[in-house]
C-alpha positions as CSV (number, residue, x, y, z in Angstrom):
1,X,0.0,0.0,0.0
2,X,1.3,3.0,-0.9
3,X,2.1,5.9,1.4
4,X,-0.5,8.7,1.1
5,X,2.1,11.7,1.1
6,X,3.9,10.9,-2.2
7,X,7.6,12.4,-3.3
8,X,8.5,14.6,-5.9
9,X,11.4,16.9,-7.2
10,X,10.6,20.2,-9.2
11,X,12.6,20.7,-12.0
12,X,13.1,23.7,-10.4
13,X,15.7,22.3,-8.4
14,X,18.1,21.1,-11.4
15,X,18.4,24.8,-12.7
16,X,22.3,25.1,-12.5
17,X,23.1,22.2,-14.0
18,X,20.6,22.8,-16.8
19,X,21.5,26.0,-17.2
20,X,25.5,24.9,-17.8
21,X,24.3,22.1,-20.2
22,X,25.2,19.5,-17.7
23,X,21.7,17.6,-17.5
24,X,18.9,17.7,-19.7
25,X,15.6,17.0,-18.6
26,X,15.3,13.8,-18.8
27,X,18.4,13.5,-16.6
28,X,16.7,15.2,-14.2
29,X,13.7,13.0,-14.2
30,X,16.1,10.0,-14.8
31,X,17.6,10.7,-11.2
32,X,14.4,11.6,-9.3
33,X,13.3,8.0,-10.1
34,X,16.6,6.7,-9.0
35,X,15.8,8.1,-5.7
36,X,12.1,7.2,-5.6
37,X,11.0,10.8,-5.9
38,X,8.4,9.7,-9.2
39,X,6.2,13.3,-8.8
40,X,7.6,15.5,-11.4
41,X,6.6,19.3,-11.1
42,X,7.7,21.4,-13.9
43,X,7.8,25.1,-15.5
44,X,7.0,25.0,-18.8
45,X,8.2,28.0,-19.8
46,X,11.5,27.0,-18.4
47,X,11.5,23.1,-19.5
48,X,9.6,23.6,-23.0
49,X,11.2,25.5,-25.5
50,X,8.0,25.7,-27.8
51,X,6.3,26.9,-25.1
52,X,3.5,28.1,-25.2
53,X,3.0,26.6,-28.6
54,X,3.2,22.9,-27.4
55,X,1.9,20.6,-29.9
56,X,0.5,17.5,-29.2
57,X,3.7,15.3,-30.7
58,X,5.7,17.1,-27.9
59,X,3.3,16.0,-25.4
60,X,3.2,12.5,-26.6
61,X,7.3,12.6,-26.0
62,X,7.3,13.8,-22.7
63,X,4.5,11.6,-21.3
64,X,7.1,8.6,-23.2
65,X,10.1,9.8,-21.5
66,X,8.2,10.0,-18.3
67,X,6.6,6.2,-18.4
68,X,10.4,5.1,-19.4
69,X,11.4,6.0,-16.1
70,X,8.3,5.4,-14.0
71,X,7.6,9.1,-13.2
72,X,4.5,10.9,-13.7
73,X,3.5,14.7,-13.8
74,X,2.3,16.3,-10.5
75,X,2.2,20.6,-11.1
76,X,2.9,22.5,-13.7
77,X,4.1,26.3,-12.3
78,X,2.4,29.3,-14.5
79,X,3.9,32.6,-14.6
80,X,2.0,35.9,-15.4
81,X,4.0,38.6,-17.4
82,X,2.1,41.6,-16.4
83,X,5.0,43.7,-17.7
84,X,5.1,41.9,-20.4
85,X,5.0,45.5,-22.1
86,X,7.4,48.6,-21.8
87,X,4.0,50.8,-21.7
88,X,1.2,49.4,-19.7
89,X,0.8,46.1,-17.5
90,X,-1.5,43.5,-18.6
91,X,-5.4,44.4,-18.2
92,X,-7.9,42.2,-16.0
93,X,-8.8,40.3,-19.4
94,X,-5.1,40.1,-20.8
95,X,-4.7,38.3,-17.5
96,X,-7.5,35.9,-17.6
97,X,-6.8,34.8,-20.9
98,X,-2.8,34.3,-19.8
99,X,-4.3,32.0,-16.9
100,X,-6.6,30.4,-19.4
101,X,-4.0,29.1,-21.9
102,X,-1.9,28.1,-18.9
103,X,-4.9,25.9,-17.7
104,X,-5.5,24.4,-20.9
105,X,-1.9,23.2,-21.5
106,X,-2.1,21.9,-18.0
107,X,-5.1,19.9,-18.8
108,X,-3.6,18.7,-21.8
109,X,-0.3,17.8,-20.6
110,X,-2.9,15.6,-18.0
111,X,-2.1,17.3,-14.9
112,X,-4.3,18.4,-12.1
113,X,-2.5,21.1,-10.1
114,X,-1.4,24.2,-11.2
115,X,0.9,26.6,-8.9
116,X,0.1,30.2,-8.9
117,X,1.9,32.8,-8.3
118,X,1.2,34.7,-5.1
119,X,0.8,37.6,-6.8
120,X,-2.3,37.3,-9.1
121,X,-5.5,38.8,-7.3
122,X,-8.3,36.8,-5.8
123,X,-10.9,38.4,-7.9
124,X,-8.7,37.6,-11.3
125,X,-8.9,34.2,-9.9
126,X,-12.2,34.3,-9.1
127,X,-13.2,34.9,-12.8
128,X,-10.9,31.8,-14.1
129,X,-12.7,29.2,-11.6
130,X,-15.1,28.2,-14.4
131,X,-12.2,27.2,-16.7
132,X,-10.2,25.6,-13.8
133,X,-13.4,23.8,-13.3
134,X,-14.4,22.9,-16.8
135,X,-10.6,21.7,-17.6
136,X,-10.7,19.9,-14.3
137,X,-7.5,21.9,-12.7
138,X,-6.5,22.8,-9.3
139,X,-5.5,26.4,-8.5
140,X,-3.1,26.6,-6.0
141,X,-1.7,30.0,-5.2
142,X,2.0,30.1,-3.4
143,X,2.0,30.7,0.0
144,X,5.3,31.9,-0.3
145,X,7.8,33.9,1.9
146,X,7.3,36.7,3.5
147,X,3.2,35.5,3.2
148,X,2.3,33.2,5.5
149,X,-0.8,30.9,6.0
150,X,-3.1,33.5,8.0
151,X,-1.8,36.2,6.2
152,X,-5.0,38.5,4.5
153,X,-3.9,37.9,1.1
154,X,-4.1,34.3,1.3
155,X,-7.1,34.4,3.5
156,X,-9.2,36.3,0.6
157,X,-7.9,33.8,-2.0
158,X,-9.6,31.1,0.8
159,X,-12.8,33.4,1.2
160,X,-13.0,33.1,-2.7
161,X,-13.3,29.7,-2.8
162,X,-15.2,28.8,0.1
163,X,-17.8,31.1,-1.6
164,X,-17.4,29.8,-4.8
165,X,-17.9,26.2,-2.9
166,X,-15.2,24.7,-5.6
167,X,-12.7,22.1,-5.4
168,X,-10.6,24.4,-7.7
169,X,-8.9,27.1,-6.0
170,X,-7.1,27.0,-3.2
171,X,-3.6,27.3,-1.9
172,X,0.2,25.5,-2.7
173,X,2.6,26.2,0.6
174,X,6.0,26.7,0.0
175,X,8.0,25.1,2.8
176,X,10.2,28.5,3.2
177,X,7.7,29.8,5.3
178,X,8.4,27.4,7.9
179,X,12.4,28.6,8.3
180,X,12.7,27.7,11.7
181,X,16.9,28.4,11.8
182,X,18.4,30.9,9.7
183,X,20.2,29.2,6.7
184,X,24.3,28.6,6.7
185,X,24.3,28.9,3.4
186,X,23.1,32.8,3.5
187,X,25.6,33.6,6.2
188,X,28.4,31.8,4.2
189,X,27.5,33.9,1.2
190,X,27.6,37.0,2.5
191,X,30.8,36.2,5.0
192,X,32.7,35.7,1.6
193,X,30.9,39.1,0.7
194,X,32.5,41.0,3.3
195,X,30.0,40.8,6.4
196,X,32.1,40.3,9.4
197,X,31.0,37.5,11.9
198,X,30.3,39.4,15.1
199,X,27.5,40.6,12.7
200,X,26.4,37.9,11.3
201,X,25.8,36.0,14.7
202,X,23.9,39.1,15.8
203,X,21.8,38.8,12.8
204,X,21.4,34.9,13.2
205,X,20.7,35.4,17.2
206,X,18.0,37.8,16.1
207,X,16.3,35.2,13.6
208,X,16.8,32.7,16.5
209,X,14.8,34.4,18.7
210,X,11.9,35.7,16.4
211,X,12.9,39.3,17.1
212,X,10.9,41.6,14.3
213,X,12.6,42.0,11.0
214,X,12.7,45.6,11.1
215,X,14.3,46.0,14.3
216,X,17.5,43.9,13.1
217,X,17.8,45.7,10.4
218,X,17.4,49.5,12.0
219,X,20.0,47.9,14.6
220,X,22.5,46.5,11.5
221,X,22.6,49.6,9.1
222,X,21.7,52.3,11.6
223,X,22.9,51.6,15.2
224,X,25.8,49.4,13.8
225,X,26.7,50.9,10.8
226,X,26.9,48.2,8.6
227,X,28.9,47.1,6.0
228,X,26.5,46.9,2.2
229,X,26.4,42.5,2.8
230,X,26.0,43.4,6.4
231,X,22.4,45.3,5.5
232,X,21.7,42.5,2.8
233,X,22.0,40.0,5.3
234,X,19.9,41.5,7.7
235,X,17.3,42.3,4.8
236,X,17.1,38.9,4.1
237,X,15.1,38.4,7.5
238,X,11.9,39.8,5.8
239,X,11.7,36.6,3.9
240,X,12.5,34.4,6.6
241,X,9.6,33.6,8.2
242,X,8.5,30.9,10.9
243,X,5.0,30.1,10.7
244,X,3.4,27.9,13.5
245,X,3.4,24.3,11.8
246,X,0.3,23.4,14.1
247,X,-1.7,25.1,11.8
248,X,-0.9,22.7,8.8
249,X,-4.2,21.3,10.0
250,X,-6.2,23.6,9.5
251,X,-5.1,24.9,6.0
252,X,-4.5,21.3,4.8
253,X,-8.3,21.0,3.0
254,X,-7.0,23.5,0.7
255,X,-4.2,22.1,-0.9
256,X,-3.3,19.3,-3.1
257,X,0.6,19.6,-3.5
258,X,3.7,21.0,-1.7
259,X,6.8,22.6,-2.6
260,X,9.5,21.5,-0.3
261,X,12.1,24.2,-0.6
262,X,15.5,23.8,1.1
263,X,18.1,25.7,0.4
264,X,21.1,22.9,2.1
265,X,21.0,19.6,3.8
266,X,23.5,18.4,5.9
267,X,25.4,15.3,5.6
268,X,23.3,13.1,8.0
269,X,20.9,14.2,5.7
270,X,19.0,16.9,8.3
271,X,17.9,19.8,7.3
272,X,19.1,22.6,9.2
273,X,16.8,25.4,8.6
274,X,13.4,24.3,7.4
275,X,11.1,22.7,10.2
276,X,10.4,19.8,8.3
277,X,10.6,17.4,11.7
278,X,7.9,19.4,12.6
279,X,5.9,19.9,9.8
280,X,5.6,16.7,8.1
281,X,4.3,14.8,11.0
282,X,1.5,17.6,11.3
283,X,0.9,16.9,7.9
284,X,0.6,13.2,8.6
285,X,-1.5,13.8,11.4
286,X,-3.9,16.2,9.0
287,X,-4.1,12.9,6.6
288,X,-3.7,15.1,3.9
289,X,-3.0,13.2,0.5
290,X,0.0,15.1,-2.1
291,X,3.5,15.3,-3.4
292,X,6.3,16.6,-0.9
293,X,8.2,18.4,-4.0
294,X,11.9,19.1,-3.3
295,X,12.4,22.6,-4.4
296,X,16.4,23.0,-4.1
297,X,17.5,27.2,-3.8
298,X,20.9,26.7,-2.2
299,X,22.5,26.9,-5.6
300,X,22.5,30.8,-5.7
301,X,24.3,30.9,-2.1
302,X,27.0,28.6,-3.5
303,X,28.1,29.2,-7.0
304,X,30.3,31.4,-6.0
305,X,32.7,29.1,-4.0
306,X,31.8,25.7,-5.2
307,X,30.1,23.6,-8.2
308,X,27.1,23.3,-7.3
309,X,25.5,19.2,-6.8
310,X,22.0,20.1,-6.5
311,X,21.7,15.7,-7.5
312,X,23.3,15.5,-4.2
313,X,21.1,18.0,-2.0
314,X,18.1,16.1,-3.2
315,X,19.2,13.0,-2.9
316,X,19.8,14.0,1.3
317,X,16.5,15.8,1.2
318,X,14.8,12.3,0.1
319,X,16.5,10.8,3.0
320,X,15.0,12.5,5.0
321,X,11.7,12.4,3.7
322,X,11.6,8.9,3.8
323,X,12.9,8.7,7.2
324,X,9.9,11.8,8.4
325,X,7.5,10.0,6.2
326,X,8.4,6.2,7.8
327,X,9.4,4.7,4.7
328,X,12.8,3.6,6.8
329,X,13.5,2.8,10.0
Protein backbone atom coordinates (compact mmCIF):
# COMPACT_ATOMS: atom_id res chain seq x y z
CA UNK A 1 0.00 0.00 0.00
CA UNK A 2 1.25 3.01 -0.88
CA UNK A 3 2.06 5.92 1.43
CA UNK A 4 -0.55 8.72 1.10
CA UNK A 5 2.08 11.67 1.15
CA UNK A 6 3.94 10.93 -2.24
CA UNK A 7 7.57 12.41 -3.30
CA UNK A 8 8.47 14.56 -5.93
CA UNK A 9 11.40 16.87 -7.20
CA UNK A 10 10.64 20.18 -9.18
CA UNK A 11 12.64 20.70 -12.03
CA UNK A 12 13.13 23.69 -10.42
CA UNK A 13 15.70 22.34 -8.39
CA UNK A 14 18.13 21.07 -11.35
CA UNK A 15 18.40 24.78 -12.72
CA UNK A 16 22.30 25.13 -12.49
CA UNK A 17 23.07 22.23 -14.05
CA UNK A 18 20.59 22.78 -16.76
CA UNK A 19 21.53 26.05 -17.22
CA UNK A 20 25.47 24.93 -17.81
CA UNK A 21 24.27 22.13 -20.19
CA UNK A 22 25.25 19.50 -17.65
CA UNK A 23 21.68 17.59 -17.54
CA UNK A 24 18.90 17.71 -19.74
CA UNK A 25 15.64 17.05 -18.56
CA UNK A 26 15.27 13.83 -18.81
CA UNK A 27 18.43 13.45 -16.56
CA UNK A 28 16.70 15.17 -14.23
CA UNK A 29 13.70 13.01 -14.23
CA UNK A 30 16.14 9.97 -14.77
CA UNK A 31 17.64 10.72 -11.19
CA UNK A 32 14.45 11.55 -9.29
CA UNK A 33 13.28 8.02 -10.12
CA UNK A 34 16.61 6.71 -8.98
CA UNK A 35 15.82 8.07 -5.69
CA UNK A 36 12.14 7.24 -5.65
CA UNK A 37 11.04 10.75 -5.94
CA UNK A 38 8.38 9.73 -9.22
CA UNK A 39 6.25 13.33 -8.79
CA UNK A 40 7.62 15.52 -11.36
CA UNK A 41 6.57 19.32 -11.07
CA UNK A 42 7.73 21.39 -13.92
CA UNK A 43 7.77 25.14 -15.47
CA UNK A 44 7.03 25.03 -18.79
CA UNK A 45 8.15 28.05 -19.84
CA UNK A 46 11.54 26.95 -18.43
CA UNK A 47 11.54 23.12 -19.54
CA UNK A 48 9.56 23.63 -23.03
CA UNK A 49 11.15 25.46 -25.53
CA UNK A 50 7.95 25.66 -27.77
CA UNK A 51 6.29 26.94 -25.08
CA UNK A 52 3.55 28.05 -25.21
CA UNK A 53 2.96 26.60 -28.58
CA UNK A 54 3.23 22.86 -27.44
CA UNK A 55 1.94 20.56 -29.93
CA UNK A 56 0.46 17.46 -29.17
CA UNK A 57 3.67 15.29 -30.72
CA UNK A 58 5.74 17.05 -27.93
CA UNK A 59 3.29 15.99 -25.38
CA UNK A 60 3.24 12.51 -26.56
CA UNK A 61 7.31 12.64 -25.97
CA UNK A 62 7.30 13.78 -22.71
CA UNK A 63 4.50 11.64 -21.33
CA UNK A 64 7.09 8.59 -23.17
CA UNK A 65 10.12 9.81 -21.52
CA UNK A 66 8.19 9.97 -18.30
CA UNK A 67 6.60 6.16 -18.41
CA UNK A 68 10.40 5.14 -19.36
CA UNK A 69 11.41 6.00 -16.09
CA UNK A 70 8.33 5.43 -14.03
CA UNK A 71 7.60 9.11 -13.18
CA UNK A 72 4.50 10.88 -13.69
CA UNK A 73 3.55 14.71 -13.76
CA UNK A 74 2.27 16.34 -10.45
CA UNK A 75 2.25 20.60 -11.15
CA UNK A 76 2.92 22.55 -13.69
CA UNK A 77 4.06 26.34 -12.26
CA UNK A 78 2.38 29.30 -14.45
CA UNK A 79 3.89 32.59 -14.62
CA UNK A 80 1.99 35.91 -15.37
CA UNK A 81 4.00 38.59 -17.43
CA UNK A 82 2.05 41.56 -16.39
CA UNK A 83 4.97 43.69 -17.72
CA UNK A 84 5.05 41.94 -20.37
CA UNK A 85 5.03 45.53 -22.11
CA UNK A 86 7.36 48.62 -21.82
CA UNK A 87 3.99 50.82 -21.74
CA UNK A 88 1.21 49.38 -19.73
CA UNK A 89 0.85 46.12 -17.45
CA UNK A 90 -1.52 43.55 -18.56
CA UNK A 91 -5.39 44.40 -18.24
CA UNK A 92 -7.89 42.16 -15.99
CA UNK A 93 -8.84 40.25 -19.36
CA UNK A 94 -5.14 40.06 -20.77
CA UNK A 95 -4.73 38.34 -17.48
CA UNK A 96 -7.48 35.87 -17.59
CA UNK A 97 -6.81 34.84 -20.88
CA UNK A 98 -2.81 34.34 -19.81
CA UNK A 99 -4.34 32.03 -16.87
CA UNK A 100 -6.55 30.43 -19.44
CA UNK A 101 -3.96 29.06 -21.91
CA UNK A 102 -1.88 28.11 -18.95
CA UNK A 103 -4.88 25.85 -17.74
CA UNK A 104 -5.54 24.44 -20.85
CA UNK A 105 -1.85 23.21 -21.50
CA UNK A 106 -2.06 21.87 -17.95
CA UNK A 107 -5.07 19.93 -18.80
CA UNK A 108 -3.65 18.67 -21.85
CA UNK A 109 -0.26 17.79 -20.56
CA UNK A 110 -2.91 15.59 -17.99
CA UNK A 111 -2.09 17.32 -14.88
CA UNK A 112 -4.27 18.40 -12.10
CA UNK A 113 -2.54 21.14 -10.09
CA UNK A 114 -1.40 24.17 -11.17
CA UNK A 115 0.90 26.55 -8.94
CA UNK A 116 0.06 30.19 -8.88
CA UNK A 117 1.86 32.78 -8.30
CA UNK A 118 1.18 34.74 -5.14
CA UNK A 119 0.79 37.59 -6.78
CA UNK A 120 -2.28 37.35 -9.08
CA UNK A 121 -5.52 38.79 -7.35
CA UNK A 122 -8.29 36.75 -5.77
CA UNK A 123 -10.87 38.41 -7.91
CA UNK A 124 -8.74 37.65 -11.28
CA UNK A 125 -8.85 34.17 -9.91
CA UNK A 126 -12.21 34.30 -9.07
CA UNK A 127 -13.19 34.94 -12.75
CA UNK A 128 -10.87 31.79 -14.06
CA UNK A 129 -12.69 29.16 -11.62
CA UNK A 130 -15.08 28.20 -14.40
CA UNK A 131 -12.23 27.21 -16.71
CA UNK A 132 -10.17 25.64 -13.75
CA UNK A 133 -13.43 23.81 -13.29
CA UNK A 134 -14.44 22.93 -16.80
CA UNK A 135 -10.55 21.72 -17.63
CA UNK A 136 -10.73 19.92 -14.25
CA UNK A 137 -7.47 21.93 -12.67
CA UNK A 138 -6.50 22.76 -9.27
CA UNK A 139 -5.48 26.36 -8.53
CA UNK A 140 -3.05 26.58 -5.97
CA UNK A 141 -1.74 29.99 -5.25
CA UNK A 142 1.99 30.12 -3.45
CA UNK A 143 1.99 30.74 -0.01
CA UNK A 144 5.30 31.89 -0.31
CA UNK A 145 7.81 33.92 1.93
CA UNK A 146 7.33 36.71 3.49
CA UNK A 147 3.21 35.48 3.23
CA UNK A 148 2.29 33.20 5.47
CA UNK A 149 -0.81 30.86 6.05
CA UNK A 150 -3.08 33.51 7.97
CA UNK A 151 -1.78 36.16 6.21
CA UNK A 152 -4.96 38.47 4.46
CA UNK A 153 -3.85 37.95 1.09
CA UNK A 154 -4.11 34.25 1.29
CA UNK A 155 -7.11 34.44 3.48
CA UNK A 156 -9.21 36.33 0.57
CA UNK A 157 -7.90 33.84 -2.04
CA UNK A 158 -9.59 31.06 0.77
CA UNK A 159 -12.85 33.41 1.17
CA UNK A 160 -13.01 33.05 -2.67
CA UNK A 161 -13.32 29.66 -2.85
CA UNK A 162 -15.21 28.81 0.13
CA UNK A 163 -17.85 31.11 -1.65
CA UNK A 164 -17.42 29.77 -4.84
CA UNK A 165 -17.94 26.20 -2.87
CA UNK A 166 -15.16 24.67 -5.61
CA UNK A 167 -12.65 22.09 -5.44
CA UNK A 168 -10.56 24.36 -7.70
CA UNK A 169 -8.89 27.08 -6.00
CA UNK A 170 -7.14 27.04 -3.15
CA UNK A 171 -3.59 27.33 -1.90
CA UNK A 172 0.19 25.55 -2.71
CA UNK A 173 2.58 26.17 0.58
CA UNK A 174 6.00 26.75 -0.05
CA UNK A 175 8.04 25.12 2.77
CA UNK A 176 10.21 28.51 3.17
CA UNK A 177 7.69 29.75 5.30
CA UNK A 178 8.41 27.40 7.85
CA UNK A 179 12.37 28.59 8.35
CA UNK A 180 12.72 27.66 11.70
CA UNK A 181 16.88 28.42 11.83
CA UNK A 182 18.42 30.94 9.68
CA UNK A 183 20.16 29.18 6.75
CA UNK A 184 24.25 28.59 6.66
CA UNK A 185 24.27 28.89 3.38
CA UNK A 186 23.13 32.78 3.53
CA UNK A 187 25.56 33.58 6.17
CA UNK A 188 28.40 31.84 4.24
CA UNK A 189 27.50 33.93 1.18
CA UNK A 190 27.59 36.96 2.48
CA UNK A 191 30.77 36.20 5.02
CA UNK A 192 32.73 35.74 1.59
CA UNK A 193 30.91 39.13 0.67
CA UNK A 194 32.53 41.04 3.33
CA UNK A 195 30.00 40.82 6.40
CA UNK A 196 32.13 40.27 9.41
CA UNK A 197 31.00 37.51 11.86
CA UNK A 198 30.25 39.36 15.08
CA UNK A 199 27.48 40.63 12.71
CA UNK A 200 26.41 37.94 11.26
CA UNK A 201 25.81 35.95 14.74
CA UNK A 202 23.91 39.05 15.81
CA UNK A 203 21.85 38.84 12.83
CA UNK A 204 21.37 34.93 13.23
CA UNK A 205 20.73 35.42 17.17
CA UNK A 206 18.03 37.76 16.15
CA UNK A 207 16.27 35.25 13.65
CA UNK A 208 16.82 32.70 16.48
CA UNK A 209 14.83 34.40 18.71
CA UNK A 210 11.92 35.73 16.42
CA UNK A 211 12.89 39.32 17.06
CA UNK A 212 10.88 41.59 14.25
CA UNK A 213 12.64 42.05 11.00
CA UNK A 214 12.71 45.61 11.06
CA UNK A 215 14.32 45.98 14.27
CA UNK A 216 17.50 43.86 13.10
CA UNK A 217 17.83 45.70 10.41
CA UNK A 218 17.41 49.49 11.99
CA UNK A 219 19.99 47.91 14.56
CA UNK A 220 22.53 46.51 11.53
CA UNK A 221 22.64 49.63 9.09
CA UNK A 222 21.75 52.25 11.61
CA UNK A 223 22.87 51.58 15.17
CA UNK A 224 25.82 49.40 13.80
CA UNK A 225 26.70 50.86 10.77
CA UNK A 226 26.85 48.21 8.64
CA UNK A 227 28.86 47.14 6.00
CA UNK A 228 26.50 46.85 2.23
CA UNK A 229 26.39 42.52 2.79
CA UNK A 230 25.97 43.36 6.41
CA UNK A 231 22.39 45.34 5.50
CA UNK A 232 21.71 42.48 2.76
CA UNK A 233 21.95 40.02 5.26
CA UNK A 234 19.91 41.49 7.70
CA UNK A 235 17.35 42.27 4.79
CA UNK A 236 17.13 38.86 4.05
CA UNK A 237 15.09 38.42 7.53
CA UNK A 238 11.89 39.84 5.80
CA UNK A 239 11.68 36.56 3.87
CA UNK A 240 12.48 34.36 6.65
CA UNK A 241 9.59 33.55 8.21
CA UNK A 242 8.53 30.91 10.90
CA UNK A 243 4.98 30.09 10.72
CA UNK A 244 3.42 27.85 13.53
CA UNK A 245 3.38 24.30 11.79
CA UNK A 246 0.33 23.40 14.05
CA UNK A 247 -1.75 25.08 11.83
CA UNK A 248 -0.93 22.66 8.81
CA UNK A 249 -4.23 21.27 10.03
CA UNK A 250 -6.17 23.64 9.52
CA UNK A 251 -5.15 24.90 5.98
CA UNK A 252 -4.48 21.27 4.76
CA UNK A 253 -8.29 21.04 2.98
CA UNK A 254 -7.01 23.48 0.74
CA UNK A 255 -4.15 22.06 -0.95
CA UNK A 256 -3.34 19.29 -3.07
CA UNK A 257 0.62 19.64 -3.46
CA UNK A 258 3.67 21.05 -1.72
CA UNK A 259 6.79 22.63 -2.55
CA UNK A 260 9.45 21.52 -0.30
CA UNK A 261 12.05 24.17 -0.64
CA UNK A 262 15.53 23.78 1.07
CA UNK A 263 18.14 25.65 0.41
CA UNK A 264 21.12 22.90 2.11
CA UNK A 265 21.00 19.55 3.83
CA UNK A 266 23.51 18.39 5.94
CA UNK A 267 25.41 15.30 5.58
CA UNK A 268 23.31 13.07 8.05
CA UNK A 269 20.94 14.24 5.71
CA UNK A 270 18.98 16.90 8.28
CA UNK A 271 17.91 19.78 7.34
CA UNK A 272 19.14 22.63 9.25
CA UNK A 273 16.76 25.38 8.62
CA UNK A 274 13.43 24.31 7.38
CA UNK A 275 11.08 22.68 10.18
CA UNK A 276 10.44 19.81 8.28
CA UNK A 277 10.59 17.42 11.70
CA UNK A 278 7.85 19.40 12.63
CA UNK A 279 5.87 19.94 9.79
CA UNK A 280 5.63 16.73 8.13
CA UNK A 281 4.31 14.80 11.03
CA UNK A 282 1.47 17.64 11.27
CA UNK A 283 0.91 16.93 7.87
CA UNK A 284 0.56 13.22 8.65
CA UNK A 285 -1.53 13.84 11.45
CA UNK A 286 -3.91 16.18 8.95
CA UNK A 287 -4.07 12.94 6.62
CA UNK A 288 -3.71 15.07 3.91
CA UNK A 289 -3.03 13.15 0.49
CA UNK A 290 -0.04 15.11 -2.13
CA UNK A 291 3.48 15.33 -3.41
CA UNK A 292 6.27 16.61 -0.90
CA UNK A 293 8.20 18.37 -4.04
CA UNK A 294 11.93 19.12 -3.33
CA UNK A 295 12.40 22.56 -4.37
CA UNK A 296 16.40 22.96 -4.13
CA UNK A 297 17.47 27.16 -3.85
CA UNK A 298 20.92 26.66 -2.23
CA UNK A 299 22.50 26.87 -5.60
CA UNK A 300 22.53 30.78 -5.69
CA UNK A 301 24.29 30.89 -2.11
CA UNK A 302 26.99 28.57 -3.48
CA UNK A 303 28.08 29.16 -6.95
CA UNK A 304 30.29 31.42 -5.99
CA UNK A 305 32.74 29.11 -4.03
CA UNK A 306 31.81 25.68 -5.24
CA UNK A 307 30.10 23.58 -8.22
CA UNK A 308 27.12 23.33 -7.31
CA UNK A 309 25.50 19.18 -6.77
CA UNK A 310 21.96 20.05 -6.46
CA UNK A 311 21.72 15.67 -7.47
CA UNK A 312 23.35 15.45 -4.21
CA UNK A 313 21.13 17.97 -2.04
CA UNK A 314 18.11 16.12 -3.15
CA UNK A 315 19.17 13.04 -2.86
CA UNK A 316 19.82 13.98 1.27
CA UNK A 317 16.49 15.81 1.16
CA UNK A 318 14.83 12.32 0.15
CA UNK A 319 16.49 10.76 3.05
CA UNK A 320 14.98 12.51 5.00
CA UNK A 321 11.75 12.39 3.73
CA UNK A 322 11.62 8.87 3.75
CA UNK A 323 12.89 8.67 7.19
CA UNK A 324 9.86 11.80 8.40
CA UNK A 325 7.54 9.96 6.23
CA UNK A 326 8.43 6.24 7.85
CA UNK A 327 9.36 4.71 4.68
CA UNK A 328 12.84 3.64 6.76
CA UNK A 329 13.51 2.77 9.97
Amino acid sequence: MKPKIQRGVSLYSFQEEMFLGQMNVEDCVSFAASIGAKGIEILPEQNMPSFPHVTDAEIAEWHAMLDRHGCHFTCYDMFLDTKLRKNRLMTDDEQVASIRRDLELCNRLGIRNMRILIFVRPDILERCVPYAEELDVHMGVEVHAPWYLDHAWILRTIEVADRLNTRHLGILPDMGIFMKHYPPEFRARFEREGARPEITQFIVDQHEEKVMCEYTIYEVAVKMQGNPAEVRMAETLRHAPYANPRRIGDFAPYFRHIQAKFYGMTEDCHDPSIAYDEVIPELVKAGWQGTLSSEYEGNRWVQDAEDVDSREQVRRQHVMFERLLGETA
